[in-house]
N, C-alpha and C positions, 0 to 999 in steps of 0.2 A: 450711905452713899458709896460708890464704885469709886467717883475722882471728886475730892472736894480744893477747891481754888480759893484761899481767902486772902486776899487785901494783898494781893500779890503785885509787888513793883520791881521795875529794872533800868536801868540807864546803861547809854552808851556814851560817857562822857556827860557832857551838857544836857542830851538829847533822852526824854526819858519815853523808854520803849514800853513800858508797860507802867498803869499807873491805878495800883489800888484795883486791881482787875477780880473780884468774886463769883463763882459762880458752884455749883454742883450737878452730877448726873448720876443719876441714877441706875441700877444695875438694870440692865440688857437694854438699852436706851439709845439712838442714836439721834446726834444735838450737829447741826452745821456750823461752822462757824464759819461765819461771813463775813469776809474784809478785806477791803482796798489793799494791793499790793503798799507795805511798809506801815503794814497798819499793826502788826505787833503779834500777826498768827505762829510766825516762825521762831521770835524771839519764847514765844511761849510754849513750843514745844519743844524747844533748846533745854527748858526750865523743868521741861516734866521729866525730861530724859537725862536731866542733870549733866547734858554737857555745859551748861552754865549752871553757877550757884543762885539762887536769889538773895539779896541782901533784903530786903524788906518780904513777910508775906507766908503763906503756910503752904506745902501741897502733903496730900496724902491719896495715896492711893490704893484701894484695897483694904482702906483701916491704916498703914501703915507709914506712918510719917516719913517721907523723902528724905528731911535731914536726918533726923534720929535713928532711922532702920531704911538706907539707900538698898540693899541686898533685898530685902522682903518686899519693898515696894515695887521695884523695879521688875522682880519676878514676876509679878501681875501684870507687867506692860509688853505690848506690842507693839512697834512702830513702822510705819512707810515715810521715809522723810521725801521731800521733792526732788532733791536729785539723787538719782540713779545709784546704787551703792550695790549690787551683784558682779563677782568675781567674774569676768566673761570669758576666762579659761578654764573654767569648772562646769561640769553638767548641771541642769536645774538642782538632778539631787545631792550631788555634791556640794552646792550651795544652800542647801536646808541641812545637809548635817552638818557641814563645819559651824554654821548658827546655835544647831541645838546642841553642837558642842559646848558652845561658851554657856549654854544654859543646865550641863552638865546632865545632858541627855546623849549615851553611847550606845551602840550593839545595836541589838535588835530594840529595844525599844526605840530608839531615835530614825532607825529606817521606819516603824510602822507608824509613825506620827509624822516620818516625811510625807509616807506613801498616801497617807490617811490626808493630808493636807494638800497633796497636787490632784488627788482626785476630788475634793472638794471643790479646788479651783477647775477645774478641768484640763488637767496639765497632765493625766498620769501616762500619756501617748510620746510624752516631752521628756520624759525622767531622765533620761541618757544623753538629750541633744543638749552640747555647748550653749551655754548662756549667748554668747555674741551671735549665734544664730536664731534668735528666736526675734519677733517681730517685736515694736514696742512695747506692746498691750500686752504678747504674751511675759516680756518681763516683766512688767509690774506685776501682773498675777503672780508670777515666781514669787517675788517679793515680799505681795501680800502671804502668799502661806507660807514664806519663809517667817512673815512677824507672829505666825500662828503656830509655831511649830510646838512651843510650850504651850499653848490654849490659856493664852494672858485673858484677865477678868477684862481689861482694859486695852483696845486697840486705838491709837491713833494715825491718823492719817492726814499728812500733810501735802495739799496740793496735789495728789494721786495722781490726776488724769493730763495734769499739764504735759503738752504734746501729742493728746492720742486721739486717734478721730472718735467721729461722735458713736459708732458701735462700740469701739473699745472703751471711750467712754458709760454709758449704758451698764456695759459688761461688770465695772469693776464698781458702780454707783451701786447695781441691784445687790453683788455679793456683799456687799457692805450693809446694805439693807436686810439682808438675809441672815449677816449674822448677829446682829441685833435683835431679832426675833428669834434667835437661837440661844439667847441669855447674855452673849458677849456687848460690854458700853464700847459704845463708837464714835470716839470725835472727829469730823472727817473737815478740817481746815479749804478755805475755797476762796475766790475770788465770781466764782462764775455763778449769777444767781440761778442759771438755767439746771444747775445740778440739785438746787435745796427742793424736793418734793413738798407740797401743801402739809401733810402731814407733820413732817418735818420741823423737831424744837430748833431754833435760830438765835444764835445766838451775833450778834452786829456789833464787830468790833472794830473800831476808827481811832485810831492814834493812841493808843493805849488803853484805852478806856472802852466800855462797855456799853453799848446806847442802846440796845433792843435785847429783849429775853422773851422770845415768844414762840409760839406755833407758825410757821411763813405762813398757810393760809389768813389770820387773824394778822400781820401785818403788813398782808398784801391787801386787805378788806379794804374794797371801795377804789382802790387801786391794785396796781401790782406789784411784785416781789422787788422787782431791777426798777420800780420807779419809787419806793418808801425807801430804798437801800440808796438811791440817789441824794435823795430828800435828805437823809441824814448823816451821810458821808461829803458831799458833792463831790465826787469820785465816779469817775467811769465805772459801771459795772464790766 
């Protein structure tokens, strides 16, 4: 398995954010996770990305144990967190190399893996233009082929779209679907059932815990996606 999660817990104080949370994915695989804002998606990507420790629980990503080998695992990963983290006094490409600096990517290799990643996203028109000039959408894309710029086994994706309209939402749902079918595992964290496609493994997760592991089609059967995600949350979708 690409990300394996077991019996993973967390507390803030009193208040416990994630509780015995398991689950695994599989390589080149993309899994939604679905849940109520405070429902424990950001606490868990705190966890993967080791800016929190977990006191109770395993991750491993890539084979490679997060506590035991944080450098090796880590190198496998890709992240978009929900807020905004692009230098906006640097160009697009100047904010994918100072990235794939820290991932010990310089010279010419690190420009052709920039270059190699904004035309993926559709960005290579944008190379030059100031981050704080680019539209919303277009900076997330930055972003995203900023998390790709090492071609991690594992991309995660926290809340991507929050603030962008429904194209640029689209936009940044397909590439993600795209690169899943290109071998890369994709967890793409949400609140919005309107982003999880039928296809789509679902993962429903409400106050720490884990209450759906399915296909959304198969738990939208007989009903729908925003009304079984109601049912088992009672949470606004």
């Amino acid at each position: 398995m690409t990300l394996s999660v077991e019996s993973l817990s967390f507390a803030y104080g009193p208040r416990k954010a994630l509780d015995g949370l398991t689950f695994t994915l599989a390589p080149g695989s993309f899994t939604a996770l679905l849940g109520p804002n405070g429902a424990g998606k950001s606490t868990l990507f705190s966890l993967l990305t080791r800016l929190f420790v977990a006191p109770q629980g395993r991750i491993a990503i890539a084979g490679h144990d997060l506590t035991r080998a944080p450098l090796k695992a880590l190198a496998a990963l890709g992240c978009v967190f929900q807020q905004p983290t692009l230098d906006l006094d640097l160009t697009t490409r100047r904010n994918l190399l100072y990235y794939a600096a820290l991932h010990g990517l310089t010279g010419p290799a690190a420009r052709a893996s920039a270059d190699e990643a904004l035309a993926t996203l559709s960005l290579a028109d944008r190379a030059d233009t100031p981050a704080r000039s680019l539209s919303g959408g277009q900076r997330r894309r930055v972003e995203l082929a900023r998390a790709l710029i090492h071609r991690p086994a594992v991309l995660l994706l926290d809340e991507p779209t929050v603030g962008l309209d429904a194209a640029s939402r689209r936009t940044i749902t397909d590439h993600a679907h795209a690169l899943a079918r290109q071998g890369t595992t994709v967890l793409w964290a949400t609140h919005l059932t309107d982003e999880v496609a039928p296809t789509d493994r679902c993962l429903i997760l409400h106050r720490g815990r884990l209450l759906a592991d399915a296909p959304a089609a198969t738990l939208a059967e007989g009903s729908t996606l925003t009304d079984r995600f109601l049912t088992l949350t009672g949470d606004p979708a």
